[in-house]
Biopython code that builds the backbone (N, CA, C, O; Angstrom):
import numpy as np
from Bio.PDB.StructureBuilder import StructureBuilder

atoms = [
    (1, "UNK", "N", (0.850, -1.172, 0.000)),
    (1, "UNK", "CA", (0.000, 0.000, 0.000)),
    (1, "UNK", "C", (0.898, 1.238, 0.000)),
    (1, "UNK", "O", (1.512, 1.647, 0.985)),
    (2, "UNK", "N", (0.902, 1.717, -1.061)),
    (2, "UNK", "CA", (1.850, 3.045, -1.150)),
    (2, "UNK", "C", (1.147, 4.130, -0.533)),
    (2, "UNK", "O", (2.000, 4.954, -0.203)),
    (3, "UNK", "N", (0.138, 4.481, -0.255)),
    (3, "UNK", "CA", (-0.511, 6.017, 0.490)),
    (3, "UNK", "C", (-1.898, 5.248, 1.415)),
    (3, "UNK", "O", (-3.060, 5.039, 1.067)),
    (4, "UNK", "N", (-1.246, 4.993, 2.575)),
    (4, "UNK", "CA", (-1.905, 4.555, 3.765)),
    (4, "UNK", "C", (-2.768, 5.067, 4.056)),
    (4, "UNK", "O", (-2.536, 6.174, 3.572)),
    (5, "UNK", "N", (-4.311, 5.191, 4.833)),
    (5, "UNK", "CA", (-5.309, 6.312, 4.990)),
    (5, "UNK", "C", (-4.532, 6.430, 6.613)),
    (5, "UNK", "O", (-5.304, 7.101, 7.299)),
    (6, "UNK", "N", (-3.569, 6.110, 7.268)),
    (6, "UNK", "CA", (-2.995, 6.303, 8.310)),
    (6, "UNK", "C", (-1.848, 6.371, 8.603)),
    (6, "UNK", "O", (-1.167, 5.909, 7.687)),
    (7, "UNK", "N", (-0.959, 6.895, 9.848)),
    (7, "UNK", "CA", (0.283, 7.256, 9.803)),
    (7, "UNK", "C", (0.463, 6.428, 11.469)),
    (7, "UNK", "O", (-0.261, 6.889, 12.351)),
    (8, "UNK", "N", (1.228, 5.470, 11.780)),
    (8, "UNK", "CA", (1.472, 5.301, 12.824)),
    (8, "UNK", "C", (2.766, 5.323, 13.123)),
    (8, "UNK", "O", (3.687, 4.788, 12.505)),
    (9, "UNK", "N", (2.824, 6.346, 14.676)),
    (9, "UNK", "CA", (4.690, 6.525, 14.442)),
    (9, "UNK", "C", (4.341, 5.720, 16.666)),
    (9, "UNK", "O", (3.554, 5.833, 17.606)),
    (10, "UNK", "N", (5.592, 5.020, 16.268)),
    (10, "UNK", "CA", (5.559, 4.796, 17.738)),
    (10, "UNK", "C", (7.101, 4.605, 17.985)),
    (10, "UNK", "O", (7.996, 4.193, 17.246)),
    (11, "UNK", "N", (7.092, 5.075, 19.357)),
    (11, "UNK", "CA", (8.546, 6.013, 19.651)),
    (11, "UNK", "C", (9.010, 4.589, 20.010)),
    (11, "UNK", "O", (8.286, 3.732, 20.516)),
    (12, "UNK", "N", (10.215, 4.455, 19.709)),
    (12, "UNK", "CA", (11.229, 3.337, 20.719)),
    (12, "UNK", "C", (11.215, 1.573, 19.772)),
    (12, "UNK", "O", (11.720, 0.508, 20.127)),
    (13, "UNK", "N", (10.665, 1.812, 18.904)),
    (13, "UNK", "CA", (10.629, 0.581, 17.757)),
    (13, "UNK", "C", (11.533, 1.002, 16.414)),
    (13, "UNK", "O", (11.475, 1.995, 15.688)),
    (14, "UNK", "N", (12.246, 0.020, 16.398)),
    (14, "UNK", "CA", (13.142, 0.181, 15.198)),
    (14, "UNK", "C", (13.002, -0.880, 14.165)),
    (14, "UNK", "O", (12.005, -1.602, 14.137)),
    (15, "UNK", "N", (13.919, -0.984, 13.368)),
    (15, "UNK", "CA", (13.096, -1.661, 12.155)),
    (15, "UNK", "C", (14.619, -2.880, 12.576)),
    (15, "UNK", "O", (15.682, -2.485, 13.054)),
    (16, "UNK", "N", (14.358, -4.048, 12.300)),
    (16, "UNK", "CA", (15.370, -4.902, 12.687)),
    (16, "UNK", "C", (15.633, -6.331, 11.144)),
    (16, "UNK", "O", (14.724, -6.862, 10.505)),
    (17, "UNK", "N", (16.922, -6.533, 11.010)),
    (17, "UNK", "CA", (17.058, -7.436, 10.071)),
    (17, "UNK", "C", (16.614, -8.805, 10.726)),
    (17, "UNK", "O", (17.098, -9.005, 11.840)),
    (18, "UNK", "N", (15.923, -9.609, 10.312)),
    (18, "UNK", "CA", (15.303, -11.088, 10.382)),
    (18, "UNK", "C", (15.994, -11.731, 11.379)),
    (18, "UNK", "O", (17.109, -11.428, 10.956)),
    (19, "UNK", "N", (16.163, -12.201, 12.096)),
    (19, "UNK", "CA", (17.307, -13.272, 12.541)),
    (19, "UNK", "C", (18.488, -12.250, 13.433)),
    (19, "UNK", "O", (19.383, -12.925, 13.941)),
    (20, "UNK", "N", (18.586, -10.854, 13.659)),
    (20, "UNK", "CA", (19.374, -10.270, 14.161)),
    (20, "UNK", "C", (18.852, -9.815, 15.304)),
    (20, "UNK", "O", (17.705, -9.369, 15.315)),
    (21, "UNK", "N", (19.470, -9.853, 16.207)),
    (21, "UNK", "CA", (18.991, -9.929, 17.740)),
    (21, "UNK", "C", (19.462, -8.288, 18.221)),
    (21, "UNK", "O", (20.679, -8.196, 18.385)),
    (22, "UNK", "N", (18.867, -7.310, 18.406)),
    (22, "UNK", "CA", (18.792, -6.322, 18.942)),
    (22, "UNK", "C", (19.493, -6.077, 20.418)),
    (22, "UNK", "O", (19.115, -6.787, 21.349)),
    (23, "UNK", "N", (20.359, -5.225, 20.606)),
    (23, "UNK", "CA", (21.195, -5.269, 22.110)),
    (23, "UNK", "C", (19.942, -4.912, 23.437)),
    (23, "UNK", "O", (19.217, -3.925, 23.563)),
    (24, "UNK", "N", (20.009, -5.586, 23.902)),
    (24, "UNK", "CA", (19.179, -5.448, 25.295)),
    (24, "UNK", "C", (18.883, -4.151, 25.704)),
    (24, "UNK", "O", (17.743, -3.828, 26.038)),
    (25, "UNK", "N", (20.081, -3.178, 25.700)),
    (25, "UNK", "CA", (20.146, -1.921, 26.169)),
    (25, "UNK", "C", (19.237, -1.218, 25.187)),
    (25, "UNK", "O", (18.762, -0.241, 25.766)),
    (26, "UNK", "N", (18.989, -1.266, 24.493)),
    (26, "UNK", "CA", (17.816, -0.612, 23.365)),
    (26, "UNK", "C", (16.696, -0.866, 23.524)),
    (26, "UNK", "O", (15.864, 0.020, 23.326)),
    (27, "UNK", "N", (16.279, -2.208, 23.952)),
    (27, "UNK", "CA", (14.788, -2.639, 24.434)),
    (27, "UNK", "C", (14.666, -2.418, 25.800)),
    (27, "UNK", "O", (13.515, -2.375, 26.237)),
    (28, "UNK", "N", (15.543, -2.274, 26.535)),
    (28, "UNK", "CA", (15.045, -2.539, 28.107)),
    (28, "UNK", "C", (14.433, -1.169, 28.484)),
    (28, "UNK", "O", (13.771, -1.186, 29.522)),
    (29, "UNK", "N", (14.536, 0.113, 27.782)),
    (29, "UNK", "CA", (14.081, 1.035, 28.197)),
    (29, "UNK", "C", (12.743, 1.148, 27.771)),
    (29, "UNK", "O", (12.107, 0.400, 27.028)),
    (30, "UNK", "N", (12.235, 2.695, 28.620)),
    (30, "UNK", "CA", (11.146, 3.193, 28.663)),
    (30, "UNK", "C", (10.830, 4.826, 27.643)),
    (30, "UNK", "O", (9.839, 5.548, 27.533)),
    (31, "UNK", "N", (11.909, 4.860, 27.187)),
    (31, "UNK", "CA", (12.158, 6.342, 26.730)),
    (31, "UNK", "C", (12.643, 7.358, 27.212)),
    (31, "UNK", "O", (12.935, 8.384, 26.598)),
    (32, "UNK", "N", (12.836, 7.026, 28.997)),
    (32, "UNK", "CA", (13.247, 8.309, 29.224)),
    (32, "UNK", "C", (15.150, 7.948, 29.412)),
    (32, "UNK", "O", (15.943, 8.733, 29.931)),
    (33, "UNK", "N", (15.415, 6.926, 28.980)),
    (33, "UNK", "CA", (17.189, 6.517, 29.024)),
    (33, "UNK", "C", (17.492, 5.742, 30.065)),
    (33, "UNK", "O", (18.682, 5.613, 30.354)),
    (34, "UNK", "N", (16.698, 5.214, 30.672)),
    (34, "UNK", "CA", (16.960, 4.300, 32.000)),
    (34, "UNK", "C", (16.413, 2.731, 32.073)),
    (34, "UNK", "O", (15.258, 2.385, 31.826)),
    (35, "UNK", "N", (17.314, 2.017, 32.399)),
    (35, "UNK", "CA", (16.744, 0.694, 31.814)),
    (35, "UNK", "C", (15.652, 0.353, 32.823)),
    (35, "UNK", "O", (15.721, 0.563, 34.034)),
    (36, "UNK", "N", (14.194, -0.441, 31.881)),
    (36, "UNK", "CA", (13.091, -0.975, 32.925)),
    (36, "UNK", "C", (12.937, -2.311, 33.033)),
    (36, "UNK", "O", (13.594, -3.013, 32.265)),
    (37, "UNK", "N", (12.009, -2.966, 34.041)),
    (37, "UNK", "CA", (11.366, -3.769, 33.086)),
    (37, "UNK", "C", (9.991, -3.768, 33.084)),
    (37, "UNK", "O", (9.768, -2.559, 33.161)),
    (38, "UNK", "N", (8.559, -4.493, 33.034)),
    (38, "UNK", "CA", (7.786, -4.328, 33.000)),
    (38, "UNK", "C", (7.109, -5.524, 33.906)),
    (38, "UNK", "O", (7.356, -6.683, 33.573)),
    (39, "UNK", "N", (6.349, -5.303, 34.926)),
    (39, "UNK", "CA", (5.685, -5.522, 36.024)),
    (39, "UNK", "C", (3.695, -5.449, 36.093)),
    (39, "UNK", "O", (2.908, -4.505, 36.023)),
    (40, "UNK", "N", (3.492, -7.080, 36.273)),
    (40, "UNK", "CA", (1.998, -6.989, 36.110)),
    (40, "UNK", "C", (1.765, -8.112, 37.853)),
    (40, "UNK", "O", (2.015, -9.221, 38.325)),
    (41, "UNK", "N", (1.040, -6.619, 38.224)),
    (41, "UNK", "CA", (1.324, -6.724, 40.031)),
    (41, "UNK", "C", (-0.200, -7.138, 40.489)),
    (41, "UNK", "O", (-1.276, -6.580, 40.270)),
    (42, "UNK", "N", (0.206, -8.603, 41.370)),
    (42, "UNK", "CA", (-1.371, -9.717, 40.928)),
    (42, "UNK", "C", (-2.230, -9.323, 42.216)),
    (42, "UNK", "O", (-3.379, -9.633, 42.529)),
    (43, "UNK", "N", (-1.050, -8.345, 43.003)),
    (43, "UNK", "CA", (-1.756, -7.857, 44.349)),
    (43, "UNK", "C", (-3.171, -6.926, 43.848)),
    (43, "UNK", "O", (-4.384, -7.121, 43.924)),
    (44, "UNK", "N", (-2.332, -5.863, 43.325)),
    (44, "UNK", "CA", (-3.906, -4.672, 42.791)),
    (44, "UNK", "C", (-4.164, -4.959, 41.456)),
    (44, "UNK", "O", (-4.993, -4.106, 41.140)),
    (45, "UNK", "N", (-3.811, -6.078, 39.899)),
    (45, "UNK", "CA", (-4.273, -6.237, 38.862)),
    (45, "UNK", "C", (-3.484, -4.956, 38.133)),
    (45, "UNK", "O", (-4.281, -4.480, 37.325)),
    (46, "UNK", "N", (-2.766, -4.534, 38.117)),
    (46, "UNK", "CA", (-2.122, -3.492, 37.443)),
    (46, "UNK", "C", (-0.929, -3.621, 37.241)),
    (46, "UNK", "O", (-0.108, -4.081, 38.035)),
    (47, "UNK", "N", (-0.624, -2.994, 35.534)),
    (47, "UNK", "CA", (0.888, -2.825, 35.219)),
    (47, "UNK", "C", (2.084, -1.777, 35.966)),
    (47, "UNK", "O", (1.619, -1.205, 36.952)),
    (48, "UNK", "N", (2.844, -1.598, 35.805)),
    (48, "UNK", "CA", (4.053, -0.637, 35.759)),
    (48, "UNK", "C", (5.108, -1.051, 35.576)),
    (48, "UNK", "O", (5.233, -2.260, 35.774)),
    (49, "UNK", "N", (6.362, -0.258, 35.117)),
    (49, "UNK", "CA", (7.720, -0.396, 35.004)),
    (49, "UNK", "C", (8.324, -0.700, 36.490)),
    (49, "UNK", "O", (7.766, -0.461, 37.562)),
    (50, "UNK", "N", (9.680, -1.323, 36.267)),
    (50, "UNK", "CA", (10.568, -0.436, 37.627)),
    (50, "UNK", "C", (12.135, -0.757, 36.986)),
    (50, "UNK", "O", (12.596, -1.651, 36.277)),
    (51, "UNK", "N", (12.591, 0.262, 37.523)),
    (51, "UNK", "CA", (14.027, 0.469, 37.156)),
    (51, "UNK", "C", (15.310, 0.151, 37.706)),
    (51, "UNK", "O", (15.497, 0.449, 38.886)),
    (52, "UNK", "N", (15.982, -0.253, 37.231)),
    (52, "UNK", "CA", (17.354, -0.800, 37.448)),
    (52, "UNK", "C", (18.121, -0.061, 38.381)),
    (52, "UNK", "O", (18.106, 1.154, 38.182)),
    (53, "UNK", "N", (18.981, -0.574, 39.623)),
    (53, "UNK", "CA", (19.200, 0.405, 40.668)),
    (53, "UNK", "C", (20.550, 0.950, 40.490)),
    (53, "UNK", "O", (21.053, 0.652, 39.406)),
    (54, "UNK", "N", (21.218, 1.621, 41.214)),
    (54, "UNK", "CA", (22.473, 2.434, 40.978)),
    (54, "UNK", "C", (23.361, 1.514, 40.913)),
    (54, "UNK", "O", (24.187, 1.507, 40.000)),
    (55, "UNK", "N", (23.334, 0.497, 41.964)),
    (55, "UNK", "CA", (24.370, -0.384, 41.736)),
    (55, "UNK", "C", (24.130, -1.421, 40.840)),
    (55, "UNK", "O", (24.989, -2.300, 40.912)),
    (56, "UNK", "N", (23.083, -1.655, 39.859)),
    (56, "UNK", "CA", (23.094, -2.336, 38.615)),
    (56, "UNK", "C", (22.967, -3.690, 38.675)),
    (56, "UNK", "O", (23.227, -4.400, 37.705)),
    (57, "UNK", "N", (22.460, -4.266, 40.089)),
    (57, "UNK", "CA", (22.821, -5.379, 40.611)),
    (57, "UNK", "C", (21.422, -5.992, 40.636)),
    (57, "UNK", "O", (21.355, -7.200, 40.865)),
    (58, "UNK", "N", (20.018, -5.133, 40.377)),
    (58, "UNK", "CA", (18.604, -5.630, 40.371)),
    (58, "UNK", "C", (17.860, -4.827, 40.067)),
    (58, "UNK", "O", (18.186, -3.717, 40.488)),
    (59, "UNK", "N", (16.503, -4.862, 39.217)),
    (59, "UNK", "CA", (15.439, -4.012, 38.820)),
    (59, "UNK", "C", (14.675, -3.906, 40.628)),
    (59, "UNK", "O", (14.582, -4.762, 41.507)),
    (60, "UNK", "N", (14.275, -2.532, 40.578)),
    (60, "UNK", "CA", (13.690, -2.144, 41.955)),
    (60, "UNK", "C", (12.655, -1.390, 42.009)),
    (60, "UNK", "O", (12.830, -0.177, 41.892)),
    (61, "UNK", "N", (11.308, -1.920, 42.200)),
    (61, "UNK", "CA", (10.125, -0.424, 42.529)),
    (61, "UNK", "C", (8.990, -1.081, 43.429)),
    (61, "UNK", "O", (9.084, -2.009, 44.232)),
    (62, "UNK", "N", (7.783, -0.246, 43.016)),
    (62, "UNK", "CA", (6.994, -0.591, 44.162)),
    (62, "UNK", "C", (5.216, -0.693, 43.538)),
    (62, "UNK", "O", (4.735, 0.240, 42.894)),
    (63, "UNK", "N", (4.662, -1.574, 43.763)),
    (63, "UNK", "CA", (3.271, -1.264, 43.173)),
    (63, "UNK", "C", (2.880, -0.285, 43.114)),
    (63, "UNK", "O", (2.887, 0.341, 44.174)),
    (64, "UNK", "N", (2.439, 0.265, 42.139)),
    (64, "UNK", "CA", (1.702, 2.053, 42.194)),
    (64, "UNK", "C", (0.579, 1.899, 43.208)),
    (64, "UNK", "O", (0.501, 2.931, 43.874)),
    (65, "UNK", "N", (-0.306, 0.999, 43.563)),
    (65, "UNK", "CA", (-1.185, 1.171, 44.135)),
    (65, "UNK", "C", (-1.221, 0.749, 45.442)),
    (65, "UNK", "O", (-1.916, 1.582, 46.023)),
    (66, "UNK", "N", (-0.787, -0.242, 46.373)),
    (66, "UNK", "CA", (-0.595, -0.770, 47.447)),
    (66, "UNK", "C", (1.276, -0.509, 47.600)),
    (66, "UNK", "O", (1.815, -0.852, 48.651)),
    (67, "UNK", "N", (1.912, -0.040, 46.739)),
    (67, "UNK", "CA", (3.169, 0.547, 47.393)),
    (67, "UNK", "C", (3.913, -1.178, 47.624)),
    (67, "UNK", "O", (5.084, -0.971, 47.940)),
    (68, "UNK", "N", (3.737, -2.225, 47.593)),
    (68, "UNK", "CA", (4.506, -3.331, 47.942)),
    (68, "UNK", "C", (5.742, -3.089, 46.857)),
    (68, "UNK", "O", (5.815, -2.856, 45.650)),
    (69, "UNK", "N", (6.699, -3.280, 47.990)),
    (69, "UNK", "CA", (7.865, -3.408, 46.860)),
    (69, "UNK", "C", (8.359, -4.670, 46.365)),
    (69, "UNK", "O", (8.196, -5.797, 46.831)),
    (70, "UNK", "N", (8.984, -4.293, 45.348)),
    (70, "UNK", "CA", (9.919, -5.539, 44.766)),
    (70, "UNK", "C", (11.027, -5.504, 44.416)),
    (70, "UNK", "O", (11.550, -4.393, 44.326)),
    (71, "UNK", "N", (11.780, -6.660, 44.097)),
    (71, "UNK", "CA", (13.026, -6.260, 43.836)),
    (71, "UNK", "C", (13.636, -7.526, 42.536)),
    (71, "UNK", "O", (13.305, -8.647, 42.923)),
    (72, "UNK", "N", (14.156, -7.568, 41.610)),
    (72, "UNK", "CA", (14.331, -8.762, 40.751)),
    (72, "UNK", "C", (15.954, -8.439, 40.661)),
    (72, "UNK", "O", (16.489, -7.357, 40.421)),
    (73, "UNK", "N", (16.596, -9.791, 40.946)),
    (73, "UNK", "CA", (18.096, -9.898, 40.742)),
    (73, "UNK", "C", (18.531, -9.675, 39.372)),
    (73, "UNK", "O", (17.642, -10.066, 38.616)),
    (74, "UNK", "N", (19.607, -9.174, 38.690)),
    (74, "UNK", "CA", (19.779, -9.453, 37.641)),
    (74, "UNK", "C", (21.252, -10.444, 37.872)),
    (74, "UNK", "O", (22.332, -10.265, 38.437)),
    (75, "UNK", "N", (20.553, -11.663, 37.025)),
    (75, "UNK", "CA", (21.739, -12.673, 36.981)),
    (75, "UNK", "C", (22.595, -12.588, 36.138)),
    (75, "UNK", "O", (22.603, -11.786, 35.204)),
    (76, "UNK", "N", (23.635, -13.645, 36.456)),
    (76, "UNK", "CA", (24.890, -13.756, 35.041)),
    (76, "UNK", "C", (24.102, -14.427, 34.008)),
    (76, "UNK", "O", (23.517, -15.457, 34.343)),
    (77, "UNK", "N", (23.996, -14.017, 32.832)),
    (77, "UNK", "CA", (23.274, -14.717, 31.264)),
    (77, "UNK", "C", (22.271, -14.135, 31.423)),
    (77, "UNK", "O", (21.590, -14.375, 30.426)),
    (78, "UNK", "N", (21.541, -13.262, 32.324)),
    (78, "UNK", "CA", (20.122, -12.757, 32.180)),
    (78, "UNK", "C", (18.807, -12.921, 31.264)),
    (78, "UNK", "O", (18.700, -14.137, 31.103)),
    (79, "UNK", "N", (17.795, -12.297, 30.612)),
    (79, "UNK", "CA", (17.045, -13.112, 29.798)),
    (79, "UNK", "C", (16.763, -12.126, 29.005)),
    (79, "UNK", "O", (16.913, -11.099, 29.667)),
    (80, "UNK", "N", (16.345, -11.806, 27.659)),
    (80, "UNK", "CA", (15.701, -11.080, 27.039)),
    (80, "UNK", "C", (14.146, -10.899, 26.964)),
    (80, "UNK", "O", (13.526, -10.481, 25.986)),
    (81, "UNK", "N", (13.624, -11.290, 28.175)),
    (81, "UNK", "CA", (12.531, -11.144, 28.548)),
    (81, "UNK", "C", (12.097, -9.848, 29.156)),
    (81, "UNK", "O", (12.953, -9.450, 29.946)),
    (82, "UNK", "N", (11.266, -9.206, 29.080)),
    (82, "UNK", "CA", (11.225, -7.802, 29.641)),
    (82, "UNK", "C", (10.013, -7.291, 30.636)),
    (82, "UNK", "O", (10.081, -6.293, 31.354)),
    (83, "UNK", "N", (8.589, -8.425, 30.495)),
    (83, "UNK", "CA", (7.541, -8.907, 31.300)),
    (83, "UNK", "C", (7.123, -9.991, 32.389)),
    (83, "UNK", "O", (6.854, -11.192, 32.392)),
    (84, "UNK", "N", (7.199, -9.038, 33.236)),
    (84, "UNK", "CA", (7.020, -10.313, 34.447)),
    (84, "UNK", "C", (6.022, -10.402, 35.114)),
    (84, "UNK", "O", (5.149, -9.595, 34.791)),
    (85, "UNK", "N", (5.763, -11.120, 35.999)),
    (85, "UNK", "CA", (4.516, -11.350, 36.603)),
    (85, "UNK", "C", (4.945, -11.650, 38.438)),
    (85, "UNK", "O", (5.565, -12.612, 38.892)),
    (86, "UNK", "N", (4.311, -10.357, 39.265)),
    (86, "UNK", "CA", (4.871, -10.150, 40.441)),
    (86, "UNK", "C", (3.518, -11.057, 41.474)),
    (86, "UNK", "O", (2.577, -10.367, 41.867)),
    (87, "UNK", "N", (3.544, -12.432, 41.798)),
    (87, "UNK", "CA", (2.804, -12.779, 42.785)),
    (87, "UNK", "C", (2.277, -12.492, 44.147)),
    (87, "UNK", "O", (1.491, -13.274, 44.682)),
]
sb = StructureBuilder()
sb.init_structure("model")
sb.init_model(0)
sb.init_chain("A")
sb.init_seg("    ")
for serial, (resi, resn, name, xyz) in enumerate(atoms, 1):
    if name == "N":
        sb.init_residue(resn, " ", resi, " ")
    sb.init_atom(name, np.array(xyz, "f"), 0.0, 1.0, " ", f" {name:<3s}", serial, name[0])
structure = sb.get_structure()
C-alpha cells in the first residue's frame, strides 16, 4: 500500500534485520534513558515499570497502588525477557 489512509509513528521501535537480535540496552528502556522492566502486580491487577538500581545489581520499585515493593536480581546470562509477573 503506497498512500496509507494512516500514519502510525511509535517512539522506541526500530526496524530490525530477520534473525538479528537487537542489544538489550535498546529494548530494556522506557524512553526516558533508563533501563526498565515491565511488572503486572497480581496484588492490585495493574501494570508498571521499575528500574534498574544504581548499583546495577537488580530491577527495583513498588506497586503504584498498594506501594509493595519488589526487587528482581539481575543474573549472570540474564534473559531477554522484559515482562514479568509479580505474585
Amino acid at each position: 500500500m503506497e498512500d496509507p489512509d494512516y500514519i502510525l509513528d511509535i517512539s522506541g521501535i526500530e526496524k530490525i534485520d530477520a534473525g538479528a537480535e537487537p542489544e538489550a540496552s535498546k529494548r530494556a528502556g522506557d524512553g526516558s534513558g533508563r533501563k526498565c522492566i515491565y511488572i503486572l502486580f497480581d496484588c492490585c491487577g495493574c501494570y508498571s515499570h521499575i528500574y534498574i538500581n544504581r548499583n546495577g545489581t537488580a530491577y527495583e520499585g513498588r506497586c503504584p497502588k498498594c506501594l509493595r515493593p519488589i526487587s528482581v536480581k539481575i543474573g549472570e546470562g540474564g534473559t531477554n525477557q522484559r515482562f514479568f509477573r509479580a505474585q
